[in-house]
N, C-alpha and C positions, 0 to 999 in steps of 0.2 A: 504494500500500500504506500501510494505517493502522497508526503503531505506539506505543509508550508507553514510555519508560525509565525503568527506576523505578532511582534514584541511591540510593546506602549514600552521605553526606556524608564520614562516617565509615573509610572506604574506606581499606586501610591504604597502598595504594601509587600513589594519582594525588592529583592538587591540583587547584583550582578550575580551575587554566587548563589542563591537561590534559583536564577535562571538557569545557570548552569547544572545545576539538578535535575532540573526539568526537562532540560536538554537532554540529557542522557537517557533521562527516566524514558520522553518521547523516542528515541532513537532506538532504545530494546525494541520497538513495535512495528514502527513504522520510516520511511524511508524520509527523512525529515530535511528540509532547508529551513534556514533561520533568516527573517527579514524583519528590520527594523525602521520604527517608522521613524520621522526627521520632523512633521510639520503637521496641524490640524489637516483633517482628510488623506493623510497618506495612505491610513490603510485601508482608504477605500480604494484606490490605484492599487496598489498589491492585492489585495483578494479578487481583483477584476483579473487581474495578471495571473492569479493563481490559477482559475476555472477557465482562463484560456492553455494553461500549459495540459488543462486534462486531470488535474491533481483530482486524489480524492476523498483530503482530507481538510481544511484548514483550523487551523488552532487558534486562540488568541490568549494573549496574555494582556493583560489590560484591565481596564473597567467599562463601565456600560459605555461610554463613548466610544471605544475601541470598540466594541462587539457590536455598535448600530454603524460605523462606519466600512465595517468588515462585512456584513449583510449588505451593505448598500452595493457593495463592491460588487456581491458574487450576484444580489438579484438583478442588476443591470448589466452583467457581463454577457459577452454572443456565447451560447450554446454549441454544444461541439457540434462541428460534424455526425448529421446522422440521428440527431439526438430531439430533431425538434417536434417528435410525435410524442416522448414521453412525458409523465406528467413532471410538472413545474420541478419538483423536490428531488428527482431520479438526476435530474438534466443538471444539479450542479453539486461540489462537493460539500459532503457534510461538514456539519462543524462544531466543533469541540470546545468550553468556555474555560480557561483557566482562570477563574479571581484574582485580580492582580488591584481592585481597584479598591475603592472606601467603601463604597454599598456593594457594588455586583448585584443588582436586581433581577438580574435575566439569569444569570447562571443559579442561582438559589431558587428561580420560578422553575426552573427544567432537572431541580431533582439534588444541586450537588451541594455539597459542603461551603460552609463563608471562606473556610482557610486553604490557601490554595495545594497545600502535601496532599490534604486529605482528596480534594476536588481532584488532583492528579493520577490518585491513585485508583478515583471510582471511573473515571475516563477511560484509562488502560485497558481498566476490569470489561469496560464496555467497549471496546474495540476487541479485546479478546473474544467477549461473548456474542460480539455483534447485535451490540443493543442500542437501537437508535430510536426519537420517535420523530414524527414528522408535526410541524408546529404551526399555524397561522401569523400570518404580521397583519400589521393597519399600514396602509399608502394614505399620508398627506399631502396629497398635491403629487408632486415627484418623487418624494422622501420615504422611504421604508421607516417602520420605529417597531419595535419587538416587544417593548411592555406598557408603557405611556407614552401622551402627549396631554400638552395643555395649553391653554388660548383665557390668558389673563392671570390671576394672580397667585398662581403656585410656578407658572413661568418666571412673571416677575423674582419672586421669590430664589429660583435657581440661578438670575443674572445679578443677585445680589449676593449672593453665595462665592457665583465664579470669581465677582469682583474682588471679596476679599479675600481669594485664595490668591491671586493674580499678588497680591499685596502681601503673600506669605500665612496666610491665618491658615490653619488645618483644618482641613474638614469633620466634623464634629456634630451630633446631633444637637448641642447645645447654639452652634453656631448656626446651622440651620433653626431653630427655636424662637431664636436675637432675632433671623433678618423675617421667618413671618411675622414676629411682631411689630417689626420696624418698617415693613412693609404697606402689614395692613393698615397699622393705624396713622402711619407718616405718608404715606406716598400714594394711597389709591382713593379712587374716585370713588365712594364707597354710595354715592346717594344717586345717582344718575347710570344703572345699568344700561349696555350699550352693545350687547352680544344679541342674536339673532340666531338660533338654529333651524336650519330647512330640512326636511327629508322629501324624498321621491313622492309623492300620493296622499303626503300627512299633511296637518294644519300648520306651519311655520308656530314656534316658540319665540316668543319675542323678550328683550327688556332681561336678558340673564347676565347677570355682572361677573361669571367666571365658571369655566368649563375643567374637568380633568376628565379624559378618556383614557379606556385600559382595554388591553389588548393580553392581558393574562391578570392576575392577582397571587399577590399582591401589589400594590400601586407602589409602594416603596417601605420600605425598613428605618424606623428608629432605635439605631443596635441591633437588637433581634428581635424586636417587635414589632410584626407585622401590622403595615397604614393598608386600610382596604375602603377606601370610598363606593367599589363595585365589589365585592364578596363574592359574586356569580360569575366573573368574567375568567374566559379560557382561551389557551393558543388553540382549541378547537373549535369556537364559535366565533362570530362576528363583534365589535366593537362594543364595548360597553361605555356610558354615559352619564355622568354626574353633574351636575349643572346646578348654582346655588342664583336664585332669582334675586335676592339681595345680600348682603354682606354687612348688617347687623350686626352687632356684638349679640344680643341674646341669642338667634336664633343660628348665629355661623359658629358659635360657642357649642351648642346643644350639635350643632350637625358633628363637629371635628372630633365632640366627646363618641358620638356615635359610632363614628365608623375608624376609631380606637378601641373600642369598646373588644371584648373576648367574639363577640357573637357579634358582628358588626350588621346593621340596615339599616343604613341611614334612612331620612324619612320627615316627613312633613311639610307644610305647604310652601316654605321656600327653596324647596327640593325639587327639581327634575331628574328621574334615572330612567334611562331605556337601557335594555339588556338586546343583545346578540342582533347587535346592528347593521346592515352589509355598506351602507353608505349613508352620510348626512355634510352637510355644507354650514360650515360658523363664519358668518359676516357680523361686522362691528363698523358702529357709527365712527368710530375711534381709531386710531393703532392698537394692537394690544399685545403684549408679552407671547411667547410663541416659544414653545418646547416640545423637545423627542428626544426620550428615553436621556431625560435628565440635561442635553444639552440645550442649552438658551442660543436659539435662532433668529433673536432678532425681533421688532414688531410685523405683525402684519393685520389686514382687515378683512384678510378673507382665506378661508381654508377649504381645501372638500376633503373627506375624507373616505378612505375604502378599505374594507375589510378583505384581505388577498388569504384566502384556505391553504390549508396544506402547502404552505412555500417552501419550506427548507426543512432538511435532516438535521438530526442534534443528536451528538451522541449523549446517553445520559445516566 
């Protein structure tokens, strides 16, 4: 078996010689090249480079940035020769998550350990035993995202994150904590909602001041305790939807305690959730914060969104 690892250098929780562990560990198995990345989006260019050489593995070392940028790579790369009757997930190489980051959202959604020894050694197990499953993504616009995205203020929230990590601050769920409070109650428009969601044949939702969408559950980890705003949502069904109609202290209070909660569902009238959704479109009178799978994208005022089935192999 041919595979390719494409390395985050930058990786927030292994060291050069922990790589090289891993290196080797991969190497028992399978027929490994090592590539590392240099610049945001690299390893989307490498894992496109990968499923053009034929490989039929690729690994990532990294965190969820690396792993949605390595997806992006292989779901937009050409199809081999030969290959273009198969279904979607056959047609390119699986791929394997090694935890290298702060959270790793998607590798703990698909089964594996937070610490990356452990992750590495249930990968093996599952290359030996050939155990893979095949998993759904959400397409925004152009953009593949593997566990969330979000359009307003848990976006905001992650570019206030990045900012001060960019300024040396570590990632921390406490520092996450600081910037949604600083967020909410400093910087957002909290009385004039301004988001729009359309679907195919349904009545347009109007007047929602912040959206998060999941594409498996959970939505994200503080520590190890699992944030589920969608409880229901799976990489085998379509899009799931959380949408807060105002941003209230009492009643954004009660929603956050909820869907914290053991038994999470969220719920009540400033609540919108659709469950297993194939497509829907979020326009805003506004710009608004703009996130996938944890990286901050920038504003924008208009999204569509698609739920893509059975897209890719994951060893697990």
């Amino acid at each position: 078996m041919r595979a390719v690892l494409v390395v985050n250098p930058k990786a927030t929780t292994t060291s050069e010689r922990s790589r090289d562990v891993l290196v080797r560990a991969l190497r028992s198995e399978v027929d490994l090249s090592v590539r590392y990345t240099r610049r945001r989006g690299h390893a989307m260019a490498l894992a496109r480079e990968a499923a053009a050489e034929g490989v039929d593995l690729v690994v990532t070392l990294g965190g969820d940035g690396t792993v949605n940028e390595v997806v992006n790579g292989l779901m937009t790369a050409d199809p081999p020769t030969g290959a273009d009757d198969a279904p979607m997930a056959e047609r390119l190489p699986a791929l394997a998550t090694v935890p290298g980051g702060s959270t790793n959202v998607f590798a703990r959604a698909v089964g594996l350990p937070r610490e990356w020894p452990e992750a590495t050694s249930m990968i093996l197990e599952g290359l030996r035993l050939g155990r893979s499953r095949t998993v759904g993504l959400g397409l925004a616009d152009d953009r593949y995202f593997t566990f969330c995205a979000g359009f307003g203020l848990d976006a905001a929230v992650i570019h206030r994150v990045e900012q001060a990590r960019r300024k040396g601050r570590v990632s921390t769920p406490s520092l996450y904590l600081r910037s949604i409070m600083n967020q909410y109650f400093f910087a957002s428009d909290r009385r004039h909602p301004a988001i729009t969601l359309e679907r195919p044949g349904e009545q347009a939702e109007a007047e929602l001041a912040t959206v998060i969408i999941q594409n498996t559950a959970p939505w994200t980890y503080l520590g190890d305790r699992e944030v589920n705003p969608n409880p229901s949502a799976s990489f085998d069904l379509g899009l799931d939807v959380l949408a807060l109609r105002q941003l209230r202290v009492a009643s954004t209070t009660r929603t956050v305690t909820q869907f914290l909660g053991r038994q999470p569902d969220p719920r009540g009238r400033q609540v919108l959730r659709l469950h297993d959704t194939a497509e829907f479109t979020l326009l805003s009178s506004r710009p608004q914060a703009f996130q996938l799978d944890g990286d901050y994208l920038g504003e924008r005022e208009k999204v569509r969104f698609t739920s893509v089935p059975a897209a890719l192999r994951v060893i697990c």
